[in-house]
C-alpha positions as CSV (number, residue, x, y, z in Angstrom):
1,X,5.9,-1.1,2.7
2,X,4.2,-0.8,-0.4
3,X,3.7,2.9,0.0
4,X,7.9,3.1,0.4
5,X,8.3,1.5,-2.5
6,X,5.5,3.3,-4.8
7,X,8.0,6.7,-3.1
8,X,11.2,4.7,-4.5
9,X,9.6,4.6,-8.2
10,X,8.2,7.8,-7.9
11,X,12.2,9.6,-7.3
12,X,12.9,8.1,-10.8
13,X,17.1,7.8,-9.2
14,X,16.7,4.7,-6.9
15,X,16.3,7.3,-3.7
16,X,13.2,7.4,-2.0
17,X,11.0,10.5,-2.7
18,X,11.1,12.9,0.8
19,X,6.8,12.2,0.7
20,X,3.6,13.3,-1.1
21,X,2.3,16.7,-0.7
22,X,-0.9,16.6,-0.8
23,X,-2.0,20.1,-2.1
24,X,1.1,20.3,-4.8
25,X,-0.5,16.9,-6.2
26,X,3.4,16.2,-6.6
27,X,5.9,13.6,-5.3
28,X,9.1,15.8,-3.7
29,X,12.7,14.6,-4.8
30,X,14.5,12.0,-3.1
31,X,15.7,12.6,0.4
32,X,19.4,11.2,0.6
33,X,19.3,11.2,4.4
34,X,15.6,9.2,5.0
35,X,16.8,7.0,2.1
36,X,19.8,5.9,4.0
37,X,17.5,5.0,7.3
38,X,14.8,3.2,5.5
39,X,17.7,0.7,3.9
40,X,17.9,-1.3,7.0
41,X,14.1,-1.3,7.5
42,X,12.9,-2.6,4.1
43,X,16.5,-5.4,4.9
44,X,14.4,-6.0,8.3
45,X,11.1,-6.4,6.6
46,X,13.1,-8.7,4.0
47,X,14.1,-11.0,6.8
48,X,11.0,-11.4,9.0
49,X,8.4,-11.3,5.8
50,X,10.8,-13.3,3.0
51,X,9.9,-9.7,0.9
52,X,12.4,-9.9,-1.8
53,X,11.0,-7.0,-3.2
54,X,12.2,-5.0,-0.2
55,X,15.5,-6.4,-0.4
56,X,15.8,-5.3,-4.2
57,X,14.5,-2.1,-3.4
58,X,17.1,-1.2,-0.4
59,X,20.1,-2.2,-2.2
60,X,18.9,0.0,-5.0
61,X,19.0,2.8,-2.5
62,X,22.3,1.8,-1.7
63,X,23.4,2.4,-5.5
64,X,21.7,5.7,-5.1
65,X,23.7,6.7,-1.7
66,X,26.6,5.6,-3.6
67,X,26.0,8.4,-6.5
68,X,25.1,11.0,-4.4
69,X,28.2,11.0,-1.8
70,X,30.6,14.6,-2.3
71,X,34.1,13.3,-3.1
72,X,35.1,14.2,0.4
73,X,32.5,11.2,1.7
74,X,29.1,14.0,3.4
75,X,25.9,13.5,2.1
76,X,24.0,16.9,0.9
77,X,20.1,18.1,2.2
78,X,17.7,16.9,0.3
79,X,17.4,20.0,-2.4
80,X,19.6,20.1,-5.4
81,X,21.5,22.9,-4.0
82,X,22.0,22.2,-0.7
83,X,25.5,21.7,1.3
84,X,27.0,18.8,3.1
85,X,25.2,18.0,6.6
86,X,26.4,16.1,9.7
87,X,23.0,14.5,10.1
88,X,22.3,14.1,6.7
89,X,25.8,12.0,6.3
90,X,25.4,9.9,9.7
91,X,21.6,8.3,8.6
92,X,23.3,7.3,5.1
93,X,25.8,5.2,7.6
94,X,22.9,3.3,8.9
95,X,21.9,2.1,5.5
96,X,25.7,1.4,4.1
97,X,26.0,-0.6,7.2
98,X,23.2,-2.5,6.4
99,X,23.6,-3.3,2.9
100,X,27.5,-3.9,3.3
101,X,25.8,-6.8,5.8
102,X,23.4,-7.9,3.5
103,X,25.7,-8.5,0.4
104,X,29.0,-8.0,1.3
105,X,30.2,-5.4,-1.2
106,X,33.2,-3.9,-0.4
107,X,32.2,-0.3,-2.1
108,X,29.9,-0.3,1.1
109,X,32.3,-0.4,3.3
110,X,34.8,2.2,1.3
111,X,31.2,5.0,1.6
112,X,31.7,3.9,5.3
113,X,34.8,4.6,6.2
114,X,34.6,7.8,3.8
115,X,31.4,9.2,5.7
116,X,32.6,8.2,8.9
117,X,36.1,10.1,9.0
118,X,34.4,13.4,7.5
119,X,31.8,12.8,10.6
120,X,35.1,12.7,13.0
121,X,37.0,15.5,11.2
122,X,33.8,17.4,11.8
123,X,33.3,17.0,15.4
124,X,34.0,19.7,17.9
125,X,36.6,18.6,20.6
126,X,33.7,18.9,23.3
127,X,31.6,16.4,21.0
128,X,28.9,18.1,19.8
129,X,28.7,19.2,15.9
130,X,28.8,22.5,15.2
131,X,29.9,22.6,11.5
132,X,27.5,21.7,8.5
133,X,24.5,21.8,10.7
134,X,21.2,22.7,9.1
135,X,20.6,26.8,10.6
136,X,24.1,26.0,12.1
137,X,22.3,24.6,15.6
138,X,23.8,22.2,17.6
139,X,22.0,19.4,18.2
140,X,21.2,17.1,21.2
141,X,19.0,15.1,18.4
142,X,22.5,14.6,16.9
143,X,22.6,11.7,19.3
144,X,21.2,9.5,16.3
145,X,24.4,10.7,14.2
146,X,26.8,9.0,17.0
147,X,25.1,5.7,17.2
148,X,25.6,4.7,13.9
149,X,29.6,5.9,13.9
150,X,29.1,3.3,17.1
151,X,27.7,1.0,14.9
152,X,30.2,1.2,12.2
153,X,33.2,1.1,14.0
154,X,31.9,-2.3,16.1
155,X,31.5,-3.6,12.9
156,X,34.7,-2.4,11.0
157,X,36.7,-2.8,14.2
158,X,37.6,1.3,14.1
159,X,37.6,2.0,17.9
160,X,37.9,6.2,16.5
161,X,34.6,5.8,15.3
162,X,33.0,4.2,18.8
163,X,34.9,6.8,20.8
164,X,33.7,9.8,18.6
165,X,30.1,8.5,18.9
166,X,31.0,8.4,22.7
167,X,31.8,11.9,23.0
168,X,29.1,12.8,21.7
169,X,26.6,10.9,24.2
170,X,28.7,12.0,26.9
171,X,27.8,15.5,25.8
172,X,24.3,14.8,25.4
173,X,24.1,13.8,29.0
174,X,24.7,17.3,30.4
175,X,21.9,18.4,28.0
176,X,19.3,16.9,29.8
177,X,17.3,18.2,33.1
178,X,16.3,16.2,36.3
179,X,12.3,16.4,34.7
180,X,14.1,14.6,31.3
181,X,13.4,17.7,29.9
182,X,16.2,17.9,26.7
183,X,18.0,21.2,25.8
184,X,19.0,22.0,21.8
185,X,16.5,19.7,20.7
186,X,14.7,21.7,18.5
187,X,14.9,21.8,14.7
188,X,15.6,25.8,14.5
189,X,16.1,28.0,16.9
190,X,12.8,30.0,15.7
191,X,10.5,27.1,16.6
192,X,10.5,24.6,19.8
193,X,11.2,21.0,20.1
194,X,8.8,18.4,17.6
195,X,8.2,15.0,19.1
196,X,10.1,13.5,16.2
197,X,13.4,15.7,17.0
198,X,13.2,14.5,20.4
199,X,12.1,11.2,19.8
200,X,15.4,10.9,17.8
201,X,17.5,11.5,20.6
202,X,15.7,9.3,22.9
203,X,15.6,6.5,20.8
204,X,19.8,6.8,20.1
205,X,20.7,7.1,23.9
206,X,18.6,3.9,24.4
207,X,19.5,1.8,21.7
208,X,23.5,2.6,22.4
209,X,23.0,2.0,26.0
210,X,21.9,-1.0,25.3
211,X,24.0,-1.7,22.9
212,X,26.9,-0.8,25.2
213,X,25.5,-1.8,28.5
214,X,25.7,1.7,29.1
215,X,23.3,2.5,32.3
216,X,23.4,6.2,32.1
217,X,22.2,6.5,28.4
218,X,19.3,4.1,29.4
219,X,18.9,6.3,32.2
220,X,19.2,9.1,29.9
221,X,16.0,7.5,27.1
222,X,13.9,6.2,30.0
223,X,13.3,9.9,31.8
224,X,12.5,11.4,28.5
225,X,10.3,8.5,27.6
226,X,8.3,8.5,30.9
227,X,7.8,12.6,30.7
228,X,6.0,11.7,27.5
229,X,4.0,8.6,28.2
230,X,2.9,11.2,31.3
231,X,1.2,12.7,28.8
232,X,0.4,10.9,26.3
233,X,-3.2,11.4,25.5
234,X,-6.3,8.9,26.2
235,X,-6.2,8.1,22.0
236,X,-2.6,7.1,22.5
237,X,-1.8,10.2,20.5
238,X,1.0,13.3,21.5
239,X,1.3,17.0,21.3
240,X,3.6,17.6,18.4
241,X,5.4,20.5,19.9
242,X,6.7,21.0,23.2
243,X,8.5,23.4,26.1
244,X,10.4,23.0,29.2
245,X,8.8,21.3,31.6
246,X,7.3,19.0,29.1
247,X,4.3,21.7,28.2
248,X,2.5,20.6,25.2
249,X,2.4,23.4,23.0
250,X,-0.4,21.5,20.2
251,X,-3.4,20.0,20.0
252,X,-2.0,18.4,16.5
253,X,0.0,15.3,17.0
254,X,3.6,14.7,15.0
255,X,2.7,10.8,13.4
256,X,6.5,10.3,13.2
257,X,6.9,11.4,16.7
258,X,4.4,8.9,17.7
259,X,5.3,6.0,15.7
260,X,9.0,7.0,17.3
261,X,8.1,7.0,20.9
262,X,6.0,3.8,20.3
263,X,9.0,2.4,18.8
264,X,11.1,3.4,22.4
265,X,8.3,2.2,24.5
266,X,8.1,-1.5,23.2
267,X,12.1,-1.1,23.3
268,X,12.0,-0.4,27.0
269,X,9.0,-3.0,27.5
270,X,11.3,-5.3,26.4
271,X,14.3,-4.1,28.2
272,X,12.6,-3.7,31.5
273,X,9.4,-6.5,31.3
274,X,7.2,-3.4,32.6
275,X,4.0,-3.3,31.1
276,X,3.0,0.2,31.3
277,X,5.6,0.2,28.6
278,X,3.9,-2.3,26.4
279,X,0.7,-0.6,26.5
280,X,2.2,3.1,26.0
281,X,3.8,1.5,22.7
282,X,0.3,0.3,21.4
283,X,-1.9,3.1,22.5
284,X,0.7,4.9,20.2
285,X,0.9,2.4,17.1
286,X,-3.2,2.4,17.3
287,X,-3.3,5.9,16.8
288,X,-0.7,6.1,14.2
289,X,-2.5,3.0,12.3
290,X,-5.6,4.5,12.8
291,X,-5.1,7.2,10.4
292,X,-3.2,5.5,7.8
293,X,-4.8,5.9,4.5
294,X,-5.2,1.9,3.9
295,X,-8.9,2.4,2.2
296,X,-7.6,5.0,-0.3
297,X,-7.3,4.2,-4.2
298,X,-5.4,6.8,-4.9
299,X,-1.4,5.6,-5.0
300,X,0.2,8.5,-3.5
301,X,-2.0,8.1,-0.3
302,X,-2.5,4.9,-0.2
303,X,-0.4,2.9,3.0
304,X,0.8,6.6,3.5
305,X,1.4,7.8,6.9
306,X,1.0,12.2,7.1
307,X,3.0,14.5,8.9
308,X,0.5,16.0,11.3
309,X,-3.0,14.7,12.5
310,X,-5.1,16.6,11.7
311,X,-2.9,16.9,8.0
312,X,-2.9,20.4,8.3
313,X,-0.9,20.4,11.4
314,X,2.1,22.8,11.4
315,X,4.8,19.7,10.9
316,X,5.1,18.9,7.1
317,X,1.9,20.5,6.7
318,X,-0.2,18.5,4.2
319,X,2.2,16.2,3.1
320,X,2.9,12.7,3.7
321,X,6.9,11.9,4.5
322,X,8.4,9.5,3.7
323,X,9.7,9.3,7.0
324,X,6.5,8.4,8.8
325,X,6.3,5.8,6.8
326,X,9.5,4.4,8.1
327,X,8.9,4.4,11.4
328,X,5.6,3.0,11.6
329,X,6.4,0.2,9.9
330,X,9.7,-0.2,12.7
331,X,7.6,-0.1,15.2
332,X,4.9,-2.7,13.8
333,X,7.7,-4.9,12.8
334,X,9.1,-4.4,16.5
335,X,5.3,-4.7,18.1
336,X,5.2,-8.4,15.7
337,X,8.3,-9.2,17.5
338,X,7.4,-8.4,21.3
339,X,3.8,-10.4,20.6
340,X,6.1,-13.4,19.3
341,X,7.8,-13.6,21.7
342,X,4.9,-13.1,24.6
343,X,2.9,-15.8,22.6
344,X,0.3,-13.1,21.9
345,X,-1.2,-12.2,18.5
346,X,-0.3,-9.2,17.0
């Protein structure tokens, strides 16, 4: 948390810095899209922890998501000349949501709506998104783009928003193999899947299927999820790249993948009771944690989470994300919650 916020003052524009890199010696400009997913973490943290200072913080990046929409309600990549981009627009919904809940602004809910109907105008009648995608790819990962129009149109009571997101899902569903294996889940077409791609993907299916009681999505996350906890290795670590068949490609491990996947583990554990679960999500938060610099001095490493283990790993060589960050600290404040309520120290 403290690491987020030191990336929040370092931006110098209320966004949260995209990470460190380590052999620049520089902080990288904020990163609307991460910005708009860490909201509702640091609100989370806020809640469980009585952290004021995280609540300031996320409605600060709120203000910040607020400046940098286009008039026609997208969100743009994170460099200064970048264009609009579906994924990019659909994470800043996830921290409007959350900040319109937290203090009830109405300029929340006008980004919303904004955001949301471009997302809709975008979408492909067959439900992917082809337009304003990064290397114009379509995306299974896109998955995590529907569950927040989901989100927001439960909330705003906007049924074209939930049946967009629905569209979408239903799409997914013929992207997947018997093995769980995931087409279009890479980030370019030149490289193949990351853990953290298809971690997204696997974590939006889930949480909308449970959200919506929706057994096929469920079914959908927990294949996936199992083909990786298969694998995952004895330190509780994965191979940060993948092909069909669920080959690791890498001895380097994606940290965000694994702090994801732990994340979806304890999810199930708690959806299904089933231990193996459980344990698969703290072998994985153990690893993560274990290479957290916590022992550092040095601010712009310290509480920071890298992008590969070793750091020079191909993902976000040498440089600490901000994005790790993020979802280590969901899936400690998620592992907190599953020892509460099992009556077991965390």
């Amino acid at each position: 948390m403290a690491w987020l916020l030191r990336a929040q003052a370092a931006s110098g524009d209320d966004g949260v810095s995209a990470g460190y890199h380590l052999l620049r010696d520089t902080w990288l400009p904020s990163y609307p899209e991460t910005t708009g997913y860490i909201i509702p973490t640091l609100l989370q943290d806020a809640q469980q922890h009585a952290n004021a200072d995280a609540r300031t913080a996320a409605l600060r990046m709120a203000e910040y998501l607020l400046r940098v929409q286009t008039p026609e309600g997208a969100i743009r990549g994170w460099r200064a000349d970048a264009p609009p981009y579906v994924f990019d627009t659909g994470q800043a919904l996830f921290g409007w949501l959350a900040a319109l809940q937290e203090a009830c602004d109405g300029r929340y809910e006008e980004a919303l709506v904004r955001a949301a109907d471009w997302l809709v105008a975008q979408q492909d009648p067959a439900g992917f998104w082809a337009r304003h995608q990064y290397g114009g790819q379509i995306r299974v990962w896109d998955a995590r783009v529907a569950w927040p129009l989901v989100l927001v149109g439960q909330a705003l009571a906007r049924p074209a928003y939930v049946e967009a997101g629905h569209r979408f899902l239903e799409w997914a569903l013929t992207q997947q193999r018997a093995d769980g294996w995931l087409e279009r889940a890479s980030m370019t077409s030149a490289e193949p899947p990351v853990t953290h791609t298809i971690a997204y993907a696997v974590e939006a299916m889930l949480e909308v299927g449970l959200l919506l009681q929706e057994e096929r999505y469920i079914q959908f996350a927990r294949r996936a999820a199992d083909a990786l906890l298969a694998r995952q290795r004895p330190n509780g670590s994965l191979s940060a790249y993948w092909a069909p068949g669920w080959r690791p490609l890498s001895r380097a491990s994606c940290l965000t993948g694994d702090a994801q996947m732990a994340l979806c583990w304890l999810r199930l554990y708690q959806h299904t009771g089933e231990p193996r679960y459980r344990e698969a999500g703290a072998r994985a938060l153990a690893f993560v944690a274990s290479t957290q610099r916590l022992d550092d001095r040095w601010p712009p490493i310290q509480g920071a989470v890298a992008g590969s283990w070793p750091i020079w790993g191909r993902y976000m060589r040498c440089t600490y994300p901000n994005w790790a960050a993020k979802f280590l600290l969901d899936a400690l404040l998620l592992w907190q919650k599953v020892c509460t309520d099992s009556g077991k120290e965390a």
